[in-house]
C-alpha positions in Angstrom: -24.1 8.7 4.7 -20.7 7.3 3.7 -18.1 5.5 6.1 -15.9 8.3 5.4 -18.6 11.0 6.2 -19.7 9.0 9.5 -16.2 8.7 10.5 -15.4 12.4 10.2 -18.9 12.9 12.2 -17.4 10.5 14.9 -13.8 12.1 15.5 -15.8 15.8 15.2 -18.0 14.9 17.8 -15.1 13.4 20.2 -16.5 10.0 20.1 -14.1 7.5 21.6 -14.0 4.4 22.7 -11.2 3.3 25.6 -8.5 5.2 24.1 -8.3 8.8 22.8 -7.4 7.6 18.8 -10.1 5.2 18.5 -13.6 6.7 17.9 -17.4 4.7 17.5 -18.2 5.1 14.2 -22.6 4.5 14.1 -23.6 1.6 16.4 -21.7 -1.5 14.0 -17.7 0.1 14.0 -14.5 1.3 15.4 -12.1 3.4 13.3 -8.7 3.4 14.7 -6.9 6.6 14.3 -3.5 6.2 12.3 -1.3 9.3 11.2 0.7 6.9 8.9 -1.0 4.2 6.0 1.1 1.8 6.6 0.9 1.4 10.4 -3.6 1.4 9.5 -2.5 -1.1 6.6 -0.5 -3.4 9.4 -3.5 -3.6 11.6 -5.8 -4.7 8.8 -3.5 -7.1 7.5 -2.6 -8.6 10.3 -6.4 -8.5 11.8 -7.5 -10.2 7.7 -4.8 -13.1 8.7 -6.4 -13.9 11.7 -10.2 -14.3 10.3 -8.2 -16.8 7.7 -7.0 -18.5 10.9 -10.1 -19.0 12.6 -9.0 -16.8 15.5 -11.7 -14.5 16.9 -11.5 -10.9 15.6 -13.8 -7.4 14.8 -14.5 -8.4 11.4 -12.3 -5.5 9.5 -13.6 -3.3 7.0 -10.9 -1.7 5.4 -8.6 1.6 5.9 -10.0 4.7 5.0 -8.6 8.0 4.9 -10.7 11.1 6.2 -8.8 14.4 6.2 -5.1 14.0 7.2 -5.3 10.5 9.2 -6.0 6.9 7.8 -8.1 5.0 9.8 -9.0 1.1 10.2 -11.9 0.6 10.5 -13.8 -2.8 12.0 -17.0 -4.1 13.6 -17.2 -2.8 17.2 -17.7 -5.5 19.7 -19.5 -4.7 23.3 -17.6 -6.8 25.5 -15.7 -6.6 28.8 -11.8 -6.3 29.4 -10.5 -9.1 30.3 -8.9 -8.4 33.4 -12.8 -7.3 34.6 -13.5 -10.5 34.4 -13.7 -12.9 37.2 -14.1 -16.9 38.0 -15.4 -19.1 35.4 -15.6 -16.0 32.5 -12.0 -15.4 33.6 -10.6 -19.0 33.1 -12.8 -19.1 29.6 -10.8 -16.2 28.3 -7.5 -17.0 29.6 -8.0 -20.4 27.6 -9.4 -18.8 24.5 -6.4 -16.4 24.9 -4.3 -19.1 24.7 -5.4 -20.7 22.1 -5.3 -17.6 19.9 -2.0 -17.0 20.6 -0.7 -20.7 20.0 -2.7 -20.5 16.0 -1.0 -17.6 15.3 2.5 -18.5 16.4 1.7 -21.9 14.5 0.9 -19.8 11.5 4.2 -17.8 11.4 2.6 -14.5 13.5 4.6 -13.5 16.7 1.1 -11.5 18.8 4.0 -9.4 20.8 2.1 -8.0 22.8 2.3 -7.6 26.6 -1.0 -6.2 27.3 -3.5 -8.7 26.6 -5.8 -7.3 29.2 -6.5 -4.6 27.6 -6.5 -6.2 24.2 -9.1 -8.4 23.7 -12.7 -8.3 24.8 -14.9 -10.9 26.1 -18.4 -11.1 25.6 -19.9 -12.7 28.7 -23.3 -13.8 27.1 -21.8 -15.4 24.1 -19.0 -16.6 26.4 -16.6 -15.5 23.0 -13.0 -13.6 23.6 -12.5 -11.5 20.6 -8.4 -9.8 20.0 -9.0 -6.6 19.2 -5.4 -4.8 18.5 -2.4 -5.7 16.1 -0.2 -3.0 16.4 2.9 -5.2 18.0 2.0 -8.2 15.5 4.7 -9.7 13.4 5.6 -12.3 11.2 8.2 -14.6 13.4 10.2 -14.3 10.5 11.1 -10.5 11.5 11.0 -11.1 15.2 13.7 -13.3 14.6 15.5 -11.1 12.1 15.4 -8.5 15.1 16.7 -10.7 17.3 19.8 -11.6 15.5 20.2 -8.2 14.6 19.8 -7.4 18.8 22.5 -9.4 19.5 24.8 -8.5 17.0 24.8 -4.9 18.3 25.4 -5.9 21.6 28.4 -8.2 20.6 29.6 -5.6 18.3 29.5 -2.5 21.1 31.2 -5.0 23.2 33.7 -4.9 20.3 33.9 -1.7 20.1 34.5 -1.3 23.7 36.4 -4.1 25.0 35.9 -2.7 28.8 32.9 -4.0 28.6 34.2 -7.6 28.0 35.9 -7.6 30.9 33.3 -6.6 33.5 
């Protein structure tokens, strides 16, 4: 059986995993539920950079579309939430957390992402933390592009509307 045919068997038999869009595909994969390429394209690229880097992913397979929806596809790892975890486990992930976030800013990626907890997995015999969504990733070059751009619409509305300036 193709990938394609055994994702279309996962979504038609309503097998997810954590969230409603992202579906078990066999025992090895995940296929992440996207209604537009590009935002399945974002997650693979972004999840391909990281492997490059060294920081601890679902290896990714590719983006596949079945039917109407594209879908990203990548190994599917059997760990624990981080915020399930507890003493020693707890202050391992926390550090390899931290570690993958500092490569990737080093490397030009901004992780934004305020839900960490429910972002990476932890696999308590292997004592591993892998990331496993990439959604809010970008490069810092656009983070900072929307910055700027942030602040020049709040200086310009305060232009606009010198009340404002006053208050």
């Amino acid at each position: 059986m193709t990938l394609e045919e055994q994702i279309r068997e996962a979504v038609a038999e309503g097998k997810t995993v954590g969230k409603p869009h992202i579906f078990r595909v066999g025992s090895k994969y995940v296929a992440k539920q996207f209604h537009e390429p590009f935002l399945a394209s974002h997650d693979l690229r972004y999840a391909n950079a990281a492997v490059r880097l060294g920081v601890r992913v679902p290896e990714p397979l590719g983006v596949y579309q079945v039917g109407k929806f594209h879908y990203f596809v990548m190994d599917f790892i059997d760990g624990v939430y981080r915020d399930d975890l507890s003493g020693e486990d707890w202050v391992n992930a926390f550090n390899q957390l931290e570690e993958a976030i500092f490569k990737l800013l080093r490397a030009g990626i901004d992780p934004n992402d305020s839900e960490w907890s429910q972002n990476s997995l932890y696999i308590v015999s292997e004592g591993q933390l892998y990331l496993i969504d990439y959604g809010h990733w970008q490069s810092a070059e656009h983070w900072a592009w929307n910055l700027w751009a942030n602040y020049f619409r709040s200086v310009r509305s305060h232009m606009a509307n010198p009340e404002m300036i006053e208050n």
